[in-house]
PyMOL Python script that loads the backbone (N, CA, C, O; Angstrom):
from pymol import cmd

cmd.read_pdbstr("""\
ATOM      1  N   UNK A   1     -25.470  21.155 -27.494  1.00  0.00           N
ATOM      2  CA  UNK A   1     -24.325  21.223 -26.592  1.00  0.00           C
ATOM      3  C   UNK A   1     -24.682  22.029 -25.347  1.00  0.00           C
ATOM      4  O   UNK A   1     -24.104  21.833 -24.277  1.00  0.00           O
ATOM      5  N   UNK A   2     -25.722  23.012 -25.517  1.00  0.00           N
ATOM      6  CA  UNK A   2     -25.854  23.827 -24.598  1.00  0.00           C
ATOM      7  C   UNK A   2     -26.484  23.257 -23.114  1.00  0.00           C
ATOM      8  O   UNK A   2     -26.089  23.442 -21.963  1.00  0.00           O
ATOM      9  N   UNK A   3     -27.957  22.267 -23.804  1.00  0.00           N
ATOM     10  CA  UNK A   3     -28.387  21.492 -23.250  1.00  0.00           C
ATOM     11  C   UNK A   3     -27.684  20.294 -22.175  1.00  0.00           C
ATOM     12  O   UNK A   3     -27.952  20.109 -20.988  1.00  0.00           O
ATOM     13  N   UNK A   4     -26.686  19.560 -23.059  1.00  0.00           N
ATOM     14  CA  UNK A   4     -25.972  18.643 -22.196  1.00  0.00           C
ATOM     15  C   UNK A   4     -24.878  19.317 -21.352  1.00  0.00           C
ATOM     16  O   UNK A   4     -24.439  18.744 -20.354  1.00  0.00           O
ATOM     17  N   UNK A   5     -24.374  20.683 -21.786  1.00  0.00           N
ATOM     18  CA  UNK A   5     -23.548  21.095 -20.548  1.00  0.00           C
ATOM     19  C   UNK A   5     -24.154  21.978 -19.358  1.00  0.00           C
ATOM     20  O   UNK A   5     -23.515  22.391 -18.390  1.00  0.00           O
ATOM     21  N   UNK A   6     -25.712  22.217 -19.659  1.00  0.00           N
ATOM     22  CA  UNK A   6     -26.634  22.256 -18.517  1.00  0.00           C
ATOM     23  C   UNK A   6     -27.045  21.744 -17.606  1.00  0.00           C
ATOM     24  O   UNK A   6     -27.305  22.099 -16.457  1.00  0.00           O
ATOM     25  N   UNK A   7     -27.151  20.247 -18.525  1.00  0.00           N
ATOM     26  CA  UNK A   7     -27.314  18.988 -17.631  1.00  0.00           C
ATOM     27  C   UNK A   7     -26.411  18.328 -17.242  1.00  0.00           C
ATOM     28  O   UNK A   7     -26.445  17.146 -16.901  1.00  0.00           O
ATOM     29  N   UNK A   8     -25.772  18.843 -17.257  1.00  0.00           N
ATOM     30  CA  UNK A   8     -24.522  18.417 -16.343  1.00  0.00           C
ATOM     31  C   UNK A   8     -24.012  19.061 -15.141  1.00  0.00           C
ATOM     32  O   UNK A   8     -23.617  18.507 -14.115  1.00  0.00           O
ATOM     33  N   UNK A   9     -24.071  20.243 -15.391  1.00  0.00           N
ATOM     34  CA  UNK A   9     -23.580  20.880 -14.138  1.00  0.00           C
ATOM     35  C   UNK A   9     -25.152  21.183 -13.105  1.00  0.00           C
ATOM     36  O   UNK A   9     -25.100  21.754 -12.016  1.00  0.00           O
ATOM     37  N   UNK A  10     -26.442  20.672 -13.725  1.00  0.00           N
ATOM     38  CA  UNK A  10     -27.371  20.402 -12.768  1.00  0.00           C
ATOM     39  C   UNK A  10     -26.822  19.110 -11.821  1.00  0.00           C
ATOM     40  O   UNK A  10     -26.592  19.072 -10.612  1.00  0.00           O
ATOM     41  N   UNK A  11     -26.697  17.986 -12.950  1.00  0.00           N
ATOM     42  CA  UNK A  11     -26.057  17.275 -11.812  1.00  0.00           C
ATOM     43  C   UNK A  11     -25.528  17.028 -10.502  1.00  0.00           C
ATOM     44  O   UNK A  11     -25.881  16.604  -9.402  1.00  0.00           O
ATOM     45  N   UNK A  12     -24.236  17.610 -11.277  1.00  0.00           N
ATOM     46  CA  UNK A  12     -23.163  18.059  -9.918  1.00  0.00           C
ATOM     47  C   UNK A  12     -23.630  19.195  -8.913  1.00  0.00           C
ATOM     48  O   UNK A  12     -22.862  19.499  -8.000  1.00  0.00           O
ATOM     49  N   UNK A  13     -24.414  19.606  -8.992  1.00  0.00           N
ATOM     50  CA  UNK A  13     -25.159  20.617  -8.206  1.00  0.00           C
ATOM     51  C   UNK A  13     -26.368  20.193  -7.265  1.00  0.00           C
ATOM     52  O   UNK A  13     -26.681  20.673  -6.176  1.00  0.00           O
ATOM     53  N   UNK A  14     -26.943  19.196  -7.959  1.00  0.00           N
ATOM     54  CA  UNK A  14     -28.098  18.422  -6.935  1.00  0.00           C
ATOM     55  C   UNK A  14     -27.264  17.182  -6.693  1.00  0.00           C
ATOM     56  O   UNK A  14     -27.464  16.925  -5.506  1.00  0.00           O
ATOM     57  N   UNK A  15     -26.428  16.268  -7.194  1.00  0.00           N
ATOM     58  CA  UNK A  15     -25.932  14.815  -7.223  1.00  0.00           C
ATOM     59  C   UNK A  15     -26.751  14.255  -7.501  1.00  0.00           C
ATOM     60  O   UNK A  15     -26.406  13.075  -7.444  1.00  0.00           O
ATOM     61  N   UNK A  16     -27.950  14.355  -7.871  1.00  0.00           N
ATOM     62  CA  UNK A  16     -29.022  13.352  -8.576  1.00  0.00           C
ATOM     63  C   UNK A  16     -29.036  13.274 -10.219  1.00  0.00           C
ATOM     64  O   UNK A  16     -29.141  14.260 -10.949  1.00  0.00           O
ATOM     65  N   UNK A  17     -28.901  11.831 -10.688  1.00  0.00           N
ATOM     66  CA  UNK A  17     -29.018  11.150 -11.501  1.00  0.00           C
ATOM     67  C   UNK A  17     -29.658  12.090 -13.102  1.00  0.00           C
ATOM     68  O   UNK A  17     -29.216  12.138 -14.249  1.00  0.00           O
ATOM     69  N   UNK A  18     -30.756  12.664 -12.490  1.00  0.00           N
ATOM     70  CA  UNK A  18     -32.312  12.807 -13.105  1.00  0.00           C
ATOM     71  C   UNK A  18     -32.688  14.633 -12.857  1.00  0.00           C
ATOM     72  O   UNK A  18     -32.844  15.205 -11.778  1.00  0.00           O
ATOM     73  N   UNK A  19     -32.743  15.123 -14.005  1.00  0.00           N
ATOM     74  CA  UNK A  19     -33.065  16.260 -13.922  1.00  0.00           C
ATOM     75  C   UNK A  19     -34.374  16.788 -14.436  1.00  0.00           C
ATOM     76  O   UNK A  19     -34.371  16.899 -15.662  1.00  0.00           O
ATOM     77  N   UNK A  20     -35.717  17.217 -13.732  1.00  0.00           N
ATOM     78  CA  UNK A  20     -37.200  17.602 -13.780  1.00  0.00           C
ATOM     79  C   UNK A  20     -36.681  18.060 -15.189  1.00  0.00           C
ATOM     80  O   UNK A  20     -35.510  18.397 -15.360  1.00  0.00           O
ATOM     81  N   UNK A  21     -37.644  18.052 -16.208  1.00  0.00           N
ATOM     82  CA  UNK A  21     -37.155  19.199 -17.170  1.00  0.00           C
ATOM     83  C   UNK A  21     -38.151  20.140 -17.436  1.00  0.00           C
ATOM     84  O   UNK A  21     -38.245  20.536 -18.598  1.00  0.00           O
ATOM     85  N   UNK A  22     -39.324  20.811 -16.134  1.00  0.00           N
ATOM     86  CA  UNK A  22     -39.595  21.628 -15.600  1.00  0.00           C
ATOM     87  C   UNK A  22     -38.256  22.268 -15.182  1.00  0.00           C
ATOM     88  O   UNK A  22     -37.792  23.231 -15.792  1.00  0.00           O
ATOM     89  N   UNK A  23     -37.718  21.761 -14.237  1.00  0.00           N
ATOM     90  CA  UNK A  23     -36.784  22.488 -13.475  1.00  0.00           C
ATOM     91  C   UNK A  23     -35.703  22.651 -14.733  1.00  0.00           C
ATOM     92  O   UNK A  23     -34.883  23.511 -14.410  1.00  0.00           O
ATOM     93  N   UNK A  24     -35.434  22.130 -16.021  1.00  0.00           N
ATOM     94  CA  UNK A  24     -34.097  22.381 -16.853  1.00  0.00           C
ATOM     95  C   UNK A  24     -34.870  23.578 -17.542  1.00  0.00           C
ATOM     96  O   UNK A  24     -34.236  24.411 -18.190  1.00  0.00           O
ATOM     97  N   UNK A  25     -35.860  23.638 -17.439  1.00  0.00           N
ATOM     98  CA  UNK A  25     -36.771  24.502 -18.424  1.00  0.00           C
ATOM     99  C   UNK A  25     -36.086  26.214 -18.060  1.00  0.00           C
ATOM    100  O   UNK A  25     -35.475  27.114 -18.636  1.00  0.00           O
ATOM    101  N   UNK A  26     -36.673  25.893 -16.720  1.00  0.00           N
ATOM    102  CA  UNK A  26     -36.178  27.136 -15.272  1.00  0.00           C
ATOM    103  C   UNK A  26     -34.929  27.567 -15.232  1.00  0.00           C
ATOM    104  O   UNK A  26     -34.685  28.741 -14.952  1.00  0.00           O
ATOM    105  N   UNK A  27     -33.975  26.682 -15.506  1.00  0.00           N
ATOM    106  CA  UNK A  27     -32.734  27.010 -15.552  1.00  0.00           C
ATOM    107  C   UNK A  27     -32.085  27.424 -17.147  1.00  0.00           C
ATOM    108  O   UNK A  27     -31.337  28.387 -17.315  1.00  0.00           O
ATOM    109  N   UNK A  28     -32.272  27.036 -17.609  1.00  0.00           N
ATOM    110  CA  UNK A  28     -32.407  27.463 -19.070  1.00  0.00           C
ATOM    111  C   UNK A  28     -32.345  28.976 -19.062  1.00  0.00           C
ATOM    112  O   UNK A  28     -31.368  29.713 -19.189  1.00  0.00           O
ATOM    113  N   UNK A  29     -33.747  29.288 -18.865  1.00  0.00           N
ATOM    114  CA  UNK A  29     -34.046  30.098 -19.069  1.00  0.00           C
ATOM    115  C   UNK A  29     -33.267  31.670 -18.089  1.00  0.00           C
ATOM    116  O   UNK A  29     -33.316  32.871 -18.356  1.00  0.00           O
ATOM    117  N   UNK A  30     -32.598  30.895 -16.911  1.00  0.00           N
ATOM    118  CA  UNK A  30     -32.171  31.815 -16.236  1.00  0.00           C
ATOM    119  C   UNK A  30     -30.687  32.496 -16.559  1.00  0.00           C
ATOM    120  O   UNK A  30     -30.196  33.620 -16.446  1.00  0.00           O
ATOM    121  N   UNK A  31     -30.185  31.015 -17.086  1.00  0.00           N
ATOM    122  CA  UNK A  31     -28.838  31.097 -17.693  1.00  0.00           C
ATOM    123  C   UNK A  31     -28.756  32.050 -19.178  1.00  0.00           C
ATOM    124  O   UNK A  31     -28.079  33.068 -19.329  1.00  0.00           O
ATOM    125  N   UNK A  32     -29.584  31.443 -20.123  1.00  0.00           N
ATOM    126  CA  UNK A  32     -29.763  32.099 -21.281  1.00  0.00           C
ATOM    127  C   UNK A  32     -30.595  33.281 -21.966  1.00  0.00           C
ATOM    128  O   UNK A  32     -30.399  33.983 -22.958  1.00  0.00           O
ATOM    129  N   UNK A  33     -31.670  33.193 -20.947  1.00  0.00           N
ATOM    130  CA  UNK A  33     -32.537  34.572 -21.096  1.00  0.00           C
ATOM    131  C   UNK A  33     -33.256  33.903 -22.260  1.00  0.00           C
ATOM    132  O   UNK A  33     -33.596  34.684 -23.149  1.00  0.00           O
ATOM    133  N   UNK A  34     -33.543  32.686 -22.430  1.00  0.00           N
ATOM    134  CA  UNK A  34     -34.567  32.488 -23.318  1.00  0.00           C
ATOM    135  C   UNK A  34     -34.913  30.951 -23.195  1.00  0.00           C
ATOM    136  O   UNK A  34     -34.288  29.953 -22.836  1.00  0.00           O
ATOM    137  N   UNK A  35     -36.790  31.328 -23.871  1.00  0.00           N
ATOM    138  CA  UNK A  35     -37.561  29.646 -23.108  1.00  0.00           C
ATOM    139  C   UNK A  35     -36.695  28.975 -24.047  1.00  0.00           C
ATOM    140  O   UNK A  35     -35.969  29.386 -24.952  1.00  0.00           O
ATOM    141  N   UNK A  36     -36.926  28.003 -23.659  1.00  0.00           N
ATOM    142  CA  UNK A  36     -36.648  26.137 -24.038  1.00  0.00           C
ATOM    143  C   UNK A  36     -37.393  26.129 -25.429  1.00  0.00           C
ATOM    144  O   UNK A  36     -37.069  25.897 -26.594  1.00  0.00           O
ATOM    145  N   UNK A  37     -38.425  26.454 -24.829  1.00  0.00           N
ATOM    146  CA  UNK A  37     -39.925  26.142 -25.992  1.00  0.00           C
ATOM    147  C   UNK A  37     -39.453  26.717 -27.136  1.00  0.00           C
ATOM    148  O   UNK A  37     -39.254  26.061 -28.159  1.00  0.00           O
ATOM    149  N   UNK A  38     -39.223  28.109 -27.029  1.00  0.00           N
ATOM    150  CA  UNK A  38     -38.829  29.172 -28.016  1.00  0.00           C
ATOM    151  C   UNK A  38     -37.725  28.368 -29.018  1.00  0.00           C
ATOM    152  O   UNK A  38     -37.739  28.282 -30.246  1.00  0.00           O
ATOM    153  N   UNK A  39     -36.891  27.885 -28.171  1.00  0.00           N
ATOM    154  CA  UNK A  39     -35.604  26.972 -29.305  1.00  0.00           C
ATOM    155  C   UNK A  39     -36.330  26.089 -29.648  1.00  0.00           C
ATOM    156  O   UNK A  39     -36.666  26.297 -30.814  1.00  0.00           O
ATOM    157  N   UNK A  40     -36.802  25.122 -29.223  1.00  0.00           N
ATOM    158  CA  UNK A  40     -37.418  24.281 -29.969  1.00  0.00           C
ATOM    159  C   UNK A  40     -38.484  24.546 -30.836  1.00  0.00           C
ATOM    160  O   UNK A  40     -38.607  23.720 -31.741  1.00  0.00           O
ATOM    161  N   UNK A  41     -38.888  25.008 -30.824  1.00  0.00           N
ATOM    162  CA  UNK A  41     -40.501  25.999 -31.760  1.00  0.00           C
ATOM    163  C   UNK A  41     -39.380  26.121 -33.122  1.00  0.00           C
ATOM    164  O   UNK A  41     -39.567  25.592 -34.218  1.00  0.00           O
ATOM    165  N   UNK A  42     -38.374  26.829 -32.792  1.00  0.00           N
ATOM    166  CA  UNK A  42     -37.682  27.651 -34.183  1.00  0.00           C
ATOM    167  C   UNK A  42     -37.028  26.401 -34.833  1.00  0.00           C
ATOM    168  O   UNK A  42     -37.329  26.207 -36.011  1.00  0.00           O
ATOM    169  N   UNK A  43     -36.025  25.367 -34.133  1.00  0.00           N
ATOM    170  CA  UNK A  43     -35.851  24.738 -34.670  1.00  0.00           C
ATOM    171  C   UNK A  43     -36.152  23.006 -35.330  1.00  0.00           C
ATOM    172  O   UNK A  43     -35.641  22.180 -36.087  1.00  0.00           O
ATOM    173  N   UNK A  44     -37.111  23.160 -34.603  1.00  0.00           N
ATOM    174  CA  UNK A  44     -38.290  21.975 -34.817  1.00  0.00           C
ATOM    175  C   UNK A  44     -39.253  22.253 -34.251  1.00  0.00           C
ATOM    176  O   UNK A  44     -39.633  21.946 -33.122  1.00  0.00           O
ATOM    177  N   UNK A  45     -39.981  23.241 -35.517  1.00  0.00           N
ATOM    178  CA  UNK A  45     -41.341  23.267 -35.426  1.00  0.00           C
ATOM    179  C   UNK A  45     -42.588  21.973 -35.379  1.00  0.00           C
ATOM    180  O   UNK A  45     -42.751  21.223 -36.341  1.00  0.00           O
ATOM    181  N   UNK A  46     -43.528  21.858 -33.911  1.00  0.00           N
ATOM    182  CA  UNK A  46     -44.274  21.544 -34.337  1.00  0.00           C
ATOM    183  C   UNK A  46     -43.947  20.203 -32.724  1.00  0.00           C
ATOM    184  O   UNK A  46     -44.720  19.610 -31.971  1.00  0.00           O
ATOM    185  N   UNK A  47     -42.614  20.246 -32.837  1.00  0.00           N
ATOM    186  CA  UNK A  47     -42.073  18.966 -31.535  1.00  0.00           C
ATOM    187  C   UNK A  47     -42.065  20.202 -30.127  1.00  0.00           C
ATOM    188  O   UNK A  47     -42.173  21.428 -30.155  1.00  0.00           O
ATOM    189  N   UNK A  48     -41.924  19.432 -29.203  1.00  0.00           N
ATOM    190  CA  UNK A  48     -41.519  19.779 -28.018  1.00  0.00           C
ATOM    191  C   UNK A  48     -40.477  19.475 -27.597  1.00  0.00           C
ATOM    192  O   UNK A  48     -39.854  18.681 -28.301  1.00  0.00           O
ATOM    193  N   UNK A  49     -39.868  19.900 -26.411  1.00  0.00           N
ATOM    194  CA  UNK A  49     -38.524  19.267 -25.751  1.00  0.00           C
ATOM    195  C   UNK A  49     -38.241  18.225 -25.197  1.00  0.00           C
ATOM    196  O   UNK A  49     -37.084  17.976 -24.859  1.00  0.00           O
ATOM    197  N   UNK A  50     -39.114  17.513 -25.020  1.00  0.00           N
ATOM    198  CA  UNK A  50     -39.445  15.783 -24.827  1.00  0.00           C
ATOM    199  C   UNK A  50     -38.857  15.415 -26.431  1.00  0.00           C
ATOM    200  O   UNK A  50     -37.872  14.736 -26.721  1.00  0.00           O
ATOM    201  N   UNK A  51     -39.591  15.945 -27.125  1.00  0.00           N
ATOM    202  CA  UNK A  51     -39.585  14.677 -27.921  1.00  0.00           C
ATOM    203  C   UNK A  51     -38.089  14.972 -28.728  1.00  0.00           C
ATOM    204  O   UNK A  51     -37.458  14.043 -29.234  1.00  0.00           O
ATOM    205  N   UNK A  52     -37.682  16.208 -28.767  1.00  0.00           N
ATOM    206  CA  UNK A  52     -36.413  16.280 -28.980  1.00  0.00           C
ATOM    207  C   UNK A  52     -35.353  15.462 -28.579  1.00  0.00           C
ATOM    208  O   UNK A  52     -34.721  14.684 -29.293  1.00  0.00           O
ATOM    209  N   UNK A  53     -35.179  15.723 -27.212  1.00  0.00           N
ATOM    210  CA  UNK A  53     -34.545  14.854 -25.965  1.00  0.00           C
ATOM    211  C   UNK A  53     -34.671  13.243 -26.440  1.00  0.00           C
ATOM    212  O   UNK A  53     -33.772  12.403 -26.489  1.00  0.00           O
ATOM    213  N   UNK A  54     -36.050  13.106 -26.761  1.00  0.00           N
ATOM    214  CA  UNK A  54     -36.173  11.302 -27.294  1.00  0.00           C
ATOM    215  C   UNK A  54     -35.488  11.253 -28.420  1.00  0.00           C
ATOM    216  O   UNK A  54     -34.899  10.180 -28.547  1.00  0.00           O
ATOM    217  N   UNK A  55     -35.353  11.920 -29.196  1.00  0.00           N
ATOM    218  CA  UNK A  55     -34.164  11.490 -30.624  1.00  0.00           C
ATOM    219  C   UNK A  55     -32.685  11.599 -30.345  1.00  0.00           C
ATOM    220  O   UNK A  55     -31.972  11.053 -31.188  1.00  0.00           O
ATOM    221  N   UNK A  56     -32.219  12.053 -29.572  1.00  0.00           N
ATOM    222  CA  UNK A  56     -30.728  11.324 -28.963  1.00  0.00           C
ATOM    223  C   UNK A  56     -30.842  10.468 -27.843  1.00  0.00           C
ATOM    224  O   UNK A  56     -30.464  11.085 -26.847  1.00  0.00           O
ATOM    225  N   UNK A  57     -31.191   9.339 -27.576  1.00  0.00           N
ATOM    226  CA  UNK A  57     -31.394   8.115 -26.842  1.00  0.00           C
ATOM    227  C   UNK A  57     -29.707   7.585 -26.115  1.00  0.00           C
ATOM    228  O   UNK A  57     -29.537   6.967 -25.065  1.00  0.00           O
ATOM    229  N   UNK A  58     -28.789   8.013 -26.959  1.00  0.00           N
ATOM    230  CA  UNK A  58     -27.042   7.835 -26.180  1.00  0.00           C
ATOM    231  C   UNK A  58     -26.997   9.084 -24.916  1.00  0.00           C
ATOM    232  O   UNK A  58     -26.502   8.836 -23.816  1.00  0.00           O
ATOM    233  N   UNK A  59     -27.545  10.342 -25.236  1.00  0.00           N
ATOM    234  CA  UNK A  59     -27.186  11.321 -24.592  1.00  0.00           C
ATOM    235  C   UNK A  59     -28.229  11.962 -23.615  1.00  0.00           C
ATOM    236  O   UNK A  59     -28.108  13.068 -23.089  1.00  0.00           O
ATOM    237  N   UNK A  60     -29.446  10.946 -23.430  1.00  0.00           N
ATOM    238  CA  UNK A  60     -30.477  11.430 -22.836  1.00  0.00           C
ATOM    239  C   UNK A  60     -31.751  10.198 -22.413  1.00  0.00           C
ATOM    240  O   UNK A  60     -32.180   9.283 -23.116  1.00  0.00           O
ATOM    241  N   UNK A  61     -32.168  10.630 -20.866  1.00  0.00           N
ATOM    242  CA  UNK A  61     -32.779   9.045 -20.850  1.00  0.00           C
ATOM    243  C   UNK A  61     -33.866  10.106 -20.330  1.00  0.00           C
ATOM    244  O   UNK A  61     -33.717  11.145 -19.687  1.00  0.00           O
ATOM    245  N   UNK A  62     -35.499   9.204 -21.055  1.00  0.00           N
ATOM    246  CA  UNK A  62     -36.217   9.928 -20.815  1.00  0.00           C
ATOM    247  C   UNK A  62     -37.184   8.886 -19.872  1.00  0.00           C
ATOM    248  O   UNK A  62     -37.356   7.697 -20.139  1.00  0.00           O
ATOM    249  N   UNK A  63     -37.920   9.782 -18.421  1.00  0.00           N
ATOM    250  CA  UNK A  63     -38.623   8.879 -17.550  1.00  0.00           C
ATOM    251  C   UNK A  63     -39.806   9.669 -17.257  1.00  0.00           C
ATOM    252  O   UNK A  63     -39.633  10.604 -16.475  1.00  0.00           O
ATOM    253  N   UNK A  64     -40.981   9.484 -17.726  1.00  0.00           N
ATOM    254  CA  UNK A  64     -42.155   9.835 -17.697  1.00  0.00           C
ATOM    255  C   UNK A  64     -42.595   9.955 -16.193  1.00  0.00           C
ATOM    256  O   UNK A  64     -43.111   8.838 -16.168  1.00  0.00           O
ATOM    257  N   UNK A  65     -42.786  10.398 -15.003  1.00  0.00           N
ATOM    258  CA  UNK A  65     -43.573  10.455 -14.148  1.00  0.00           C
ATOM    259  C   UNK A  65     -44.942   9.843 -14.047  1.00  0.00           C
ATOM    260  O   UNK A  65     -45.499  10.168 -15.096  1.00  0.00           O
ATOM    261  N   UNK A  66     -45.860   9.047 -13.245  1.00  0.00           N
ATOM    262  CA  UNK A  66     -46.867   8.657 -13.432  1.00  0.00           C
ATOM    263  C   UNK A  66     -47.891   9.737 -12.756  1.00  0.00           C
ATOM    264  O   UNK A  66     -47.929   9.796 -11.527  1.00  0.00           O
ATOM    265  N   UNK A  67     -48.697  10.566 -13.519  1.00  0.00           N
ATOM    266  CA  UNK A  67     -49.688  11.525 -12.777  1.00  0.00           C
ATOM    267  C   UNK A  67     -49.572  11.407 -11.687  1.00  0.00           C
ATOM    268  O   UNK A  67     -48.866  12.012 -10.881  1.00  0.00           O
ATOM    269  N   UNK A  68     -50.892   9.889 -11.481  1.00  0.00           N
ATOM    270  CA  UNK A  68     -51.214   9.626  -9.982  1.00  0.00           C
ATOM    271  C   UNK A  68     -50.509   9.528  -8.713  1.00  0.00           C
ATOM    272  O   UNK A  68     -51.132   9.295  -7.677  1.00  0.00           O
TER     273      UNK A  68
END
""", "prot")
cmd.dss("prot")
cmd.show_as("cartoon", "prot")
cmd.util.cbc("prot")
cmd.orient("prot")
């Protein structure tokens, strides 16, 4: 919950669609005083916040950047 009412009021704050999740990482952390990583580490050890994000597919669209 914390997550989607983050990403939400990123939203309305940039008006873009699509939020870096570098940049949700950043904000996270500014709001809550603690990494991203850290929650995810404790509560699914072993995943990252990608792949978290990929197991609710209704509430989260995930778009890979191409390096190059």
């Amino acid at each position: 919950m914390q997550v989607k009412g983050l990403i939400k009021e990123e939203h309305k704050l940039t008006a873009s669609a699509w939020v870096k999740l570098s940049h949700f990482s950043k904000v996270y952390k500014v709001k809550y005083q603690l990494h991203l990583s850290h929650i995810v580490s404790k509560y699914s050890p072993g995943k990252n916040a990608k792949d978290i994000l990929a197991k609710y597919p209704a509430d989260f669209v995930i778009h890979q950047i191409d390096d190059s």
